[in-house]
Structures are given as C-alpha cells and as structure tokens.
N, C-alpha and C positions, 0 to 999 in steps of 0.2 A: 535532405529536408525539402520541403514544395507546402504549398501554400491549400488551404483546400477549407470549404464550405463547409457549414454544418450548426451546429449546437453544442456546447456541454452537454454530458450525460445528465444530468442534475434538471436540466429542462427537455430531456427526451422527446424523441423521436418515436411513435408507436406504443405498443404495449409494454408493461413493466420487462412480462418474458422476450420480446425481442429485444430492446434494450438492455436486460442483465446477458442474454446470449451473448449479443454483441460486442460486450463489453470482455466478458467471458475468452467468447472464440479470440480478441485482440490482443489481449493480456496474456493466453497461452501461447501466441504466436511472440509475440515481446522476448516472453522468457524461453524465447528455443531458437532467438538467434546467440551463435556459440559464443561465449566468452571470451572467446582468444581476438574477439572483433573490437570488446572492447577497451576502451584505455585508462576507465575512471574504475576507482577504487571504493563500493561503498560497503566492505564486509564490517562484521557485528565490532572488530576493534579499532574502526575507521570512523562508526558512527556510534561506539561509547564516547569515545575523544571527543569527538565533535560535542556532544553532548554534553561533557565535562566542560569544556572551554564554554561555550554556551551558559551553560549555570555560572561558573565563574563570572561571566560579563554581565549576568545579571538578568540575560536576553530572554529566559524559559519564564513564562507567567502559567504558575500554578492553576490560577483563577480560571484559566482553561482547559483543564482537565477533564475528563469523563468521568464522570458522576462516583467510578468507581475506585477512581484517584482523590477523588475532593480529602481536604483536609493534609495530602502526603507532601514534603516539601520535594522542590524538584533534585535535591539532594538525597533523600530518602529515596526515594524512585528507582536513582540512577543507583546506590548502592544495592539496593532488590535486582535489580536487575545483572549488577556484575556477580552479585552472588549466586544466581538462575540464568548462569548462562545456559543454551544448548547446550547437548555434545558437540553437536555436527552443524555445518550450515549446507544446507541445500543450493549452490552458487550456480545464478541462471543471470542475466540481464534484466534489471530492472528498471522501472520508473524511476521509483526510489519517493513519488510524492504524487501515487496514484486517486487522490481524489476524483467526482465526478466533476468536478469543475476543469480538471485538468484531464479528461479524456473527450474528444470530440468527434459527435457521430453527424452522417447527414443522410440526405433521407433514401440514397440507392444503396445505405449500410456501409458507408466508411468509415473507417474509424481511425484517428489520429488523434496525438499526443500533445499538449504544447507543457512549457513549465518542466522541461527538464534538467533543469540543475540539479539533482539530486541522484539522475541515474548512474547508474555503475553496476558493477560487477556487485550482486550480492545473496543473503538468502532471497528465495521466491518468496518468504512467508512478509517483508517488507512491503509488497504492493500487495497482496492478499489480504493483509489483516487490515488495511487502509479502505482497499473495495468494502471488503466484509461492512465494516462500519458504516459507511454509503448506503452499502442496500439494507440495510437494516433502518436506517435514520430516513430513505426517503424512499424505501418500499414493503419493509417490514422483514420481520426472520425470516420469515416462511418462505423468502425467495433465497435464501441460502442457497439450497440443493441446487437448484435454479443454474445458479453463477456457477457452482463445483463441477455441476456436469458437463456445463460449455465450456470448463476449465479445461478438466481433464480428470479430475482428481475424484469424481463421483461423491460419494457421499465418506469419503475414507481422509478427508482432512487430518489435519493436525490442530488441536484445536488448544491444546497448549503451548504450543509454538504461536500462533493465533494470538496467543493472550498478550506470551511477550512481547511479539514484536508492538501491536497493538498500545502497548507501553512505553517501547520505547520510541515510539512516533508521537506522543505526549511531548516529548524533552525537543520537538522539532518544530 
C-alpha cells in the first residue's frame, strides 16, 4: 500500500470515456492478480452469512434499496437470493465495495483503491454490478459498453449474474 494523489471517480478527472476506461482498465487488472495472493475469504456463502447476521442485528435498512427492491424486506431479498443462487462463481480478487467513491483516479491516470475491507477472494461479478450502478447513476447506461470494453469483457456480460450480485450488495 503507498499513499497517492487524485480524486474519487465520482468527481473525475477528464471525460466520462476516460474516466469509465480507467476505471475499466484498473478493475481488470484487480481481478487478474491470482487468488492464491490472497487471504481473505468473500465468496457467495461468506457474504449470504454476513448478510444474514446483518438482518439479524437489524443493521440492513430497506429504505435503501434501489427503486427495484423498494417495498422487499431485507429478509425477503436474502431468501430470493439463496433460492437463485449461480451455478458457478467466477473467483478473481476483488474490491468487494467498488463504488466511485472508493476508486481514486489522478490526473497522469492513476488509479487507486481506498476502503477495502470487503476485498477477498470472490465472483468478479461483486465489483462489476456495483461499477455497473455508478456509471449508470453518474453517467448514464449508454456508457456500459464503454466500462465492458476496458473491462475485457466487450459487450458479452452477464447480465443476470449482474442482477444478483447487484442484490445482493443491497444487504451490505
């Protein structure tokens, strides 16, 4: 870890497309250092639990859900969700609580992380569907493509996988 200048993505640096690039090219690089580096644990029945205990303490406020949760309790949610699990998980290095707020660009295109207690070992689609949401809310859909291509992933996402993790990042 080291220390370094910049901005949240969320107050960017440049054009939306250099910004989601950058953002883009950072997060593919994240998720392709190997596994066996890291030591923290956050696959899909690491962070149901978590989630569970959580509702249990009372800690999950509904009231903040995305518009397409509104009304579900966070009990509800979590049972949809154990019901639709994946098959598979895609297990890359994550964030694990990829906000723009928690990605920091400066202005020769650095990009660094802060806020990560949540990373570990898990699917990709965990810091994906959390980006996803980001450029959607502070640059519109139409930059999707945009973020997939700096990805890697081109226009061939997973967009049901998308959905759930996107859900289950609600319960966090």
């Amino acid at each position: 870890m080291s220390a370094m200048s910049g901005v949240p993505a969320d107050e960017r640096i440049g054009t939306p497309s250099e910004t989601i690039g950058l953002v883009g090219c950072a997060i593919a690089q994240l998720h392709a250092v190997p596994v066996e580096f890291c030591p923290f644990d956050e696959r899909l029945n690491v962070r149901l639990t978590k989630a569970k205990s959580d509702i249990d303490l009372g800690a999950v406020d509904s009231g903040q859900f995305d518009e397409r949760n509104q009304g579900i309790s966070p009990t509800h949610l979590l049972a949809r969700l154990i019901d639709t699990i994946p098959d598979s998980e895609d297990l890359v290095v994550v964030h694990g609580d990829a906000t723009f707020a928690n990605i920091v660009l400066d202005s020769s295109g650095k990009v660094g992380f802060i806020d990560c207690g949540r990373s570990g070992i898990a699917d990709r689609y965990i810091d994906l569907s959390v980006i996803a949401r980001e450029i959607e809310n502070n640059f519109g859909q139409e930059w999707m493509d945009t973020f997939f291509i700096a990805y890697g992933l081109g226009r061939t996402w997973d967009r049901v996988k998308m959905r759930y993790y996107a859900d289950l990042y609600e319960l966090f």
